[in-house]
C-alpha positions in Angstrom: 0.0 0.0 0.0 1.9 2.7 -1.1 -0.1 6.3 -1.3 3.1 8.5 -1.8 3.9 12.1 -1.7 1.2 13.3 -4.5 -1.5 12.7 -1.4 -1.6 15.7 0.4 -4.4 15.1 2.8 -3.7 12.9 6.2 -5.1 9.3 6.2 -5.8 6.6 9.1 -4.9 3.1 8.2 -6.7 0.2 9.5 -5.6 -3.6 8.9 -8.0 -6.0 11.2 -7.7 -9.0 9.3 -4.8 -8.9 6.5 -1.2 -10.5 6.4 2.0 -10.0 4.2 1.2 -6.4 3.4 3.5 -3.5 2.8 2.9 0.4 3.4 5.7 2.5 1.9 5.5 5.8 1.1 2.5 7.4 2.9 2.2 10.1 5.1 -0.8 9.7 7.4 -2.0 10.5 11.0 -1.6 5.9 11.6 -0.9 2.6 10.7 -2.6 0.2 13.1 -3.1 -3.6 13.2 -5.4 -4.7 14.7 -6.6 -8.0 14.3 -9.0 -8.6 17.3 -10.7 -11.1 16.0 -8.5 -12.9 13.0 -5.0 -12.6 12.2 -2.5 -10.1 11.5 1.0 -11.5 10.6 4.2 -10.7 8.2 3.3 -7.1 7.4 6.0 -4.3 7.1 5.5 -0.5 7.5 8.1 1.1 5.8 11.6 -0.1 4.0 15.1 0.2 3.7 14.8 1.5 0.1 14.7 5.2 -0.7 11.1 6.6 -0.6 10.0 3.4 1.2 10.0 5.0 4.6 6.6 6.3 6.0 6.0 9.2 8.1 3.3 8.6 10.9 1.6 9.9 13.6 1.4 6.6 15.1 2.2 3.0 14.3 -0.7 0.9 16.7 0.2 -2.9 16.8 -2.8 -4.6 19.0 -4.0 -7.8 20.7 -2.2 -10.7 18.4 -0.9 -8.9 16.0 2.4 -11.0 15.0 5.3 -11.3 13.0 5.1 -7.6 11.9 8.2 -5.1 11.4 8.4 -1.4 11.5 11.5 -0.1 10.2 12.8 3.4 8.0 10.0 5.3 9.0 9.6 9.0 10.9 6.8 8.3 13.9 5.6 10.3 16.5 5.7 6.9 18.7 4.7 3.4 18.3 2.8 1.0 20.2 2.9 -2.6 21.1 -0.2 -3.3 22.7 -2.0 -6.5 24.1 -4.3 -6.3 26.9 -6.6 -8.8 29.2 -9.4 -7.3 27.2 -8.6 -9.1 23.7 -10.2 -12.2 22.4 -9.2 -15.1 24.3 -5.5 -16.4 22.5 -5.2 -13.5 21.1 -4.2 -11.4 24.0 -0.5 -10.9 23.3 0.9 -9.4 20.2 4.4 -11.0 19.8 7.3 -11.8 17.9 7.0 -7.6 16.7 9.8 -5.8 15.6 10.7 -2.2 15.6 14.1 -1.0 14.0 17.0 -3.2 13.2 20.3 -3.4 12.7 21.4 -1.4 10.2 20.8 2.4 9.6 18.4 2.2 7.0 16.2 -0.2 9.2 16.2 3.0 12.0 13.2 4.7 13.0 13.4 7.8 14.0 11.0 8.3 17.0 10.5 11.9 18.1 7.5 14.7 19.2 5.8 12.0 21.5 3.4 12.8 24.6 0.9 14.9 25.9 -0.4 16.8 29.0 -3.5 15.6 30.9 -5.8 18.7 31.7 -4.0 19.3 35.3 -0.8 19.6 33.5 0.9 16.5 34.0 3.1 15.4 30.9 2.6 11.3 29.9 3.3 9.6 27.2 6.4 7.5 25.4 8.2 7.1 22.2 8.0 3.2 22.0 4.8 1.5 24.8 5.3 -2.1 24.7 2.5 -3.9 27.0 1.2 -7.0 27.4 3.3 -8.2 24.2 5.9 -10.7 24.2 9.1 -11.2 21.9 9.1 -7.7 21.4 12.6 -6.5 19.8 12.7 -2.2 19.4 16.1 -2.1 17.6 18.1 0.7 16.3 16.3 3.2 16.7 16.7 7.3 17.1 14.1 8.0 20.0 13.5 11.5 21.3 16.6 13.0 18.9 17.0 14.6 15.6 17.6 12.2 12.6 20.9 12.4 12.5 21.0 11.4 16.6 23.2 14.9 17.4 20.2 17.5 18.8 17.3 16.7 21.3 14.1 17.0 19.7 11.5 18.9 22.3 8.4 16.7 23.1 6.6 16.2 26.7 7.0 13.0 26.5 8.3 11.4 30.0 9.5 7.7 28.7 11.8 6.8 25.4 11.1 3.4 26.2 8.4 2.1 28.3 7.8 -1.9 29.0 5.4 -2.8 31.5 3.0 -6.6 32.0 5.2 -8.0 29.1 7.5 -10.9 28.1 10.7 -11.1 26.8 11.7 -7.9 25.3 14.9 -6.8 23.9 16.0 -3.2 24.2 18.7 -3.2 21.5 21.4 -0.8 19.9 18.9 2.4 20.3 19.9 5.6 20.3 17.5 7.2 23.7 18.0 11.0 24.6 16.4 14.2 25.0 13.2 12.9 27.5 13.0 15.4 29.6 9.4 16.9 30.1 8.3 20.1 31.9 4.9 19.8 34.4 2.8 22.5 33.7 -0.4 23.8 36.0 -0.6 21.5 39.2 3.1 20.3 38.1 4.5 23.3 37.3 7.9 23.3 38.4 8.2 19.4 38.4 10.9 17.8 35.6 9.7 14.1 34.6 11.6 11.7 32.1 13.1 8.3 31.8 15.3 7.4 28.8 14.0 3.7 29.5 11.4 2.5 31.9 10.8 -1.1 33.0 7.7 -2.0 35.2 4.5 -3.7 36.0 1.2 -2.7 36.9 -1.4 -5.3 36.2 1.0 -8.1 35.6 4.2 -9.3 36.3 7.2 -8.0 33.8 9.8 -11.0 32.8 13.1 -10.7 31.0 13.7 -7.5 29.8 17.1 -7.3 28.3 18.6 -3.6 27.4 21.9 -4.1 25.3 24.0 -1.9 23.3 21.8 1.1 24.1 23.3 5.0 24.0 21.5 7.0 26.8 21.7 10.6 27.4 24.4 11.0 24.4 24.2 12.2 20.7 25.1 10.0 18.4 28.7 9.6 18.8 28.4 8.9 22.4 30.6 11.4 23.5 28.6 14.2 24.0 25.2 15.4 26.7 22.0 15.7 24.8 19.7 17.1 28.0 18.3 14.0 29.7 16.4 14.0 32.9 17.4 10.3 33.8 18.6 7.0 32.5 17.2 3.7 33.2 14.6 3.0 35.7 13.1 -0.4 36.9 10.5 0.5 39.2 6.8 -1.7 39.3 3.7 0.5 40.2 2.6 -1.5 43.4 3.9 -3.9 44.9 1.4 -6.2 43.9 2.9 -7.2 40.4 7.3 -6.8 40.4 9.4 -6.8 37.6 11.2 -10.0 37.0 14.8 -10.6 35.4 15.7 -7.0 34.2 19.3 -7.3 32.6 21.0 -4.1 31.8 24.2 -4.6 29.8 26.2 -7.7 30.0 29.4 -9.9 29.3 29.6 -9.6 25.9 30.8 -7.8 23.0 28.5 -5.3 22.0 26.0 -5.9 25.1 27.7 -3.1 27.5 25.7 0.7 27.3 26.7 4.0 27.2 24.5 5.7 29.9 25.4 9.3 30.3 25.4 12.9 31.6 21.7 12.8 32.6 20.3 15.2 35.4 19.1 12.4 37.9 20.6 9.0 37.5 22.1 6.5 35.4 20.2 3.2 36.5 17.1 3.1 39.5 16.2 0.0 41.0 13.2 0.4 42.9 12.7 -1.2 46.4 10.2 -3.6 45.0 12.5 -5.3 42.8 14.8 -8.0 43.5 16.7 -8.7 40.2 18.2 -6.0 38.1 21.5 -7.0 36.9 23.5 -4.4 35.4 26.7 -5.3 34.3 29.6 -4.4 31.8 28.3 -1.0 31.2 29.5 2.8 30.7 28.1 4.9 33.4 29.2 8.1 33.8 29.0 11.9 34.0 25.3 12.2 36.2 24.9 14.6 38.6 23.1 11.6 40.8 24.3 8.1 41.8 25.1 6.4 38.7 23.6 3.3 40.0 21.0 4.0 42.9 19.3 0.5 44.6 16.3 2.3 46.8 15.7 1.3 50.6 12.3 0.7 51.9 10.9 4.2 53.5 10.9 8.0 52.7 14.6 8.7 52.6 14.9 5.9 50.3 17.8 7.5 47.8 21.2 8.2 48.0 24.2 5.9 48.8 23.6 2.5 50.9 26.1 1.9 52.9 27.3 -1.7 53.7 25.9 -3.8 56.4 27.6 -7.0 57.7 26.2 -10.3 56.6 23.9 -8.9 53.9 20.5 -9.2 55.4 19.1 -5.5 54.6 16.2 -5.0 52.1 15.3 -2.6 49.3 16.1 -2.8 45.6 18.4 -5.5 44.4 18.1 -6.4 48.2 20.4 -3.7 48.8 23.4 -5.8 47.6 26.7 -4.8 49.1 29.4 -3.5 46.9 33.1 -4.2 47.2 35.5 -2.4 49.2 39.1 -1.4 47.4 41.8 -1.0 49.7 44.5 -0.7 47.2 45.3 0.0 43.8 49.0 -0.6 42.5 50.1 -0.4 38.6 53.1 -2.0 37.3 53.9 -2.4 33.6 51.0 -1.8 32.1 48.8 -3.4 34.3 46.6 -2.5 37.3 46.3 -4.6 40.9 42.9 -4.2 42.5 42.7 -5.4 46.1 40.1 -5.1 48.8 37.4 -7.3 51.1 33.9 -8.2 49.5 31.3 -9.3 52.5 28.0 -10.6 51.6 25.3 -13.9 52.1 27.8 -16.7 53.0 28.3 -19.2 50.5 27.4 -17.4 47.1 29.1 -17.0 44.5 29.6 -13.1 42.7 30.7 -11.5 39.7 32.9 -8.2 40.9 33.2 -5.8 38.1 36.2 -3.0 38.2 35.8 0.4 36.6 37.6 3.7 36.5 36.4 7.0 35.9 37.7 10.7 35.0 36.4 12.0 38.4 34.3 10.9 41.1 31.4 11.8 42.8 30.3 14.5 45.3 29.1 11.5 47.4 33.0 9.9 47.5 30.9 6.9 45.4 31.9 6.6 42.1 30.4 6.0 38.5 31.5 3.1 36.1 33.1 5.0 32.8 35.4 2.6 31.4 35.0 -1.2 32.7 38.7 -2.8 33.5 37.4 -6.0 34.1 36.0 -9.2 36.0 36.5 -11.8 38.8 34.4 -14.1 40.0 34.5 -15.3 44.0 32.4 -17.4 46.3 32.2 -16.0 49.8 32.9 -18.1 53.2 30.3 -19.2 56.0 31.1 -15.6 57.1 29.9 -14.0 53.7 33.8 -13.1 53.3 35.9 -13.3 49.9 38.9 -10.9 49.8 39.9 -10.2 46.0 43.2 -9.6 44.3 42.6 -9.1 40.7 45.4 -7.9 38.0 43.7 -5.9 35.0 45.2 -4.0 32.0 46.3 -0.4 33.5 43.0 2.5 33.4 43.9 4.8 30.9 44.9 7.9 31.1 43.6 10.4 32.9 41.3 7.8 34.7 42.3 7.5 37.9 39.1 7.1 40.4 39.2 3.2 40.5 35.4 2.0 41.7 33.5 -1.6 41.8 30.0 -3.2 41.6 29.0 -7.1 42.9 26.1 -8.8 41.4 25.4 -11.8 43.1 25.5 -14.9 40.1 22.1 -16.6 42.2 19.4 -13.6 41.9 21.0 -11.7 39.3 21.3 -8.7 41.6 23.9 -6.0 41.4 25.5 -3.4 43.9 25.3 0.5 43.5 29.1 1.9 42.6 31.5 1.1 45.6 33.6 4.4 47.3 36.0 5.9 44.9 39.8 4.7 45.1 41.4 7.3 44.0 45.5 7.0 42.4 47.9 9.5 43.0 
């Protein structure tokens, strides 16, 4: 279905019972599929091809809506939505992807959200609920096309996954949410680059790899961001299950960046976040903040012997560096790690430019890795060799995730090198 740029007025498309189609070309307020009853499978919105590329309002993908793929389109946002309310079987879109690899595949996701009539800002670039297999790949979201400038939208989610299954956050581009409350908000500042939660369902395995947060393009430079990953359920009724942020390897690690809150919030309702192998840096809060349970829930946790406090990630101690030595071109990292006895954890190492206000530290640049088991008295000293930080990073800092749960620290105290 191609309409093409001779069609000046604004059309609505509707597919409730179609498969294999293609719309290229068209510039219309929606696409939506919405097969509720029938089936709505192996249809693509847009192309890789010049001209093939839509540009949208909205792209709707309902109930059971399967096998479909967005990709070189410009969209206001894009939703993949199932709900308890669909026919029976048919509750669940899945297998859906948005973006891809390459750059032709991109979206470019931008202008999304509105106010609610007390001023409150809402809305997201990419909604995917009650869906499962849902891949959003590639994508620009809440930038310019060519990823460098922020694009102005009230918008307070790049991402948002909540009551869904299996999703992969992949190789996305997420910066410039940052949304000003107006009337009975005024003076409030709302935004999360990517939000994972639940509300009337559990959330399971979300996996966010390769992502640039809070960065342009390049990843080396601040597009205004109010905050950077958050895993937080609504009540504590329905949690959030398996949340993995980053990982082991190649390719896997984000950039999370320069944002005005935080780089990653765990909430104190969930229990396994695991955020590992990742570039965390430059925020003017915690770069990773695991909430305790009561009002003065944020900031830096300290320690506590034996493990046994509670709150996000179950408040999982961090490491503690006693001494850093170079020699050669390498780096010696030694210190105590006290947790649950007999568990095994993954210690990752990091240095960073500069640390923070807090004397807590960020992860920049990730050195690298040891695994340990602790003893019945949740003790396991480390002594870990690594290639030397580079220059000019000099603030040497830790994280723990415990290997059972999935569950990993905030940033350990700053050791900083003469």
């Amino acid at each position: 279905i191609g309409l093409g740029p001779v069609y000046q007025r604004r059309l609505s498309l509707s597919v409730q019972a179609g498969n294999n189609n293609r719309f290229i070309g068209n510039t219309t307020d929606g696409i939506e599929l919405d097969p509720n009853p029938g089936t709505t499978t192996g249809n693509i919105i847009g192309g890789t091809e010049p001209g093939e590329g839509n540009t949208l309002g909205s792209v709707e993908i309902y109930c059971g809506a399967s096998d479909n793929v967005v990709v070189g389109n410009t969209i206001r946002e894009v939703n993949v939505v199932g709900s308890q309310y669909c026919e029976p079987g048919n509750e669940y879109p899945m297998n859906n992807r948005i973006g891809g690899p390459t750059a032709a595949e991109r979206n470019v996701i931008s202008g999304f959200g509105r106010r609610s009539g007390e001023g409150y800002p809402s809305g997201e670039g990419v909604l995917v609920t009650y869906a499962k297999d849902t891949l959003v790949e590639g994508n620009y979201i809440g930038v310019t096309a060519d990823g460098m400038n922020r694009v102005n939208q009230i918008g307070t989610s790049g991402v948002r996954v909540y009551d869904a299954f299996d999703t992969l956050i992949r190789g996305n581009l997420i910066s410039g949410i940052r949304a000003l409350g107006s009337n009975h908000s005024a003076g409030q500042i709302f935004g999360n680059a990517i939000e994972v939660g639940s509300i009337n369902e559990h959330t399971y395995r979300t996996t966010i790899h390769g992502n640039l947060i809070g960065t342009d393009a390049t990843g080396l430079n601040p597009i205004q961001t109010r905050s950077g990953i958050v895993v937080a359920p609504s009540t504590g009724i329905y949690s959030v299950h398996d949340t993995i942020i980053g990982g082991i390897e190649p390719g896997q690690a984000n950039t999370i960046a320069f944002t005005e809150v935080r780089g990653v919030t765990v909430s104190a309702l969930v229990q396994s976040a695991t955020i590992l192998g990742n570039s965390i840096f430059g925020h003017e809060g915690m770069g990773i903040d695991l909430y305790k349970i009561g009002l003065n829930d944020r900031g830096v946790t300290p320690n506590d012997p034996g493990d046994t406090d509670t709150g996000g990630n179950g408040l999982q101690n961090y490491p503690e560096i006693t001494s850093v030595s170079t020699s050669d071109g390498t780096m010696t990292i030694a210190g105590a790690f006290n947790s649950i006895p007999a568990r095994s954890y993954r210690l990752e190492f990091f240095s960073n430019q500069e640390c923070d206000q807090t004397g807590f530290g960020e992860g920049q640049h990730f050195l690298g890795a040891a695994e340990v088991t602790t003893d019945a008295n949740g003790d396991a000293p480390f002594n870990l060799t690594v290639q030397e930080a580079p220059s000019g990073m000099m603030f040497i800092t830790a994280t723990a995730t415990d290997l059972s749960i999935g569950a990993t620290s905030e940033f350990s105290a700053c050791f900083g090198m003469s």
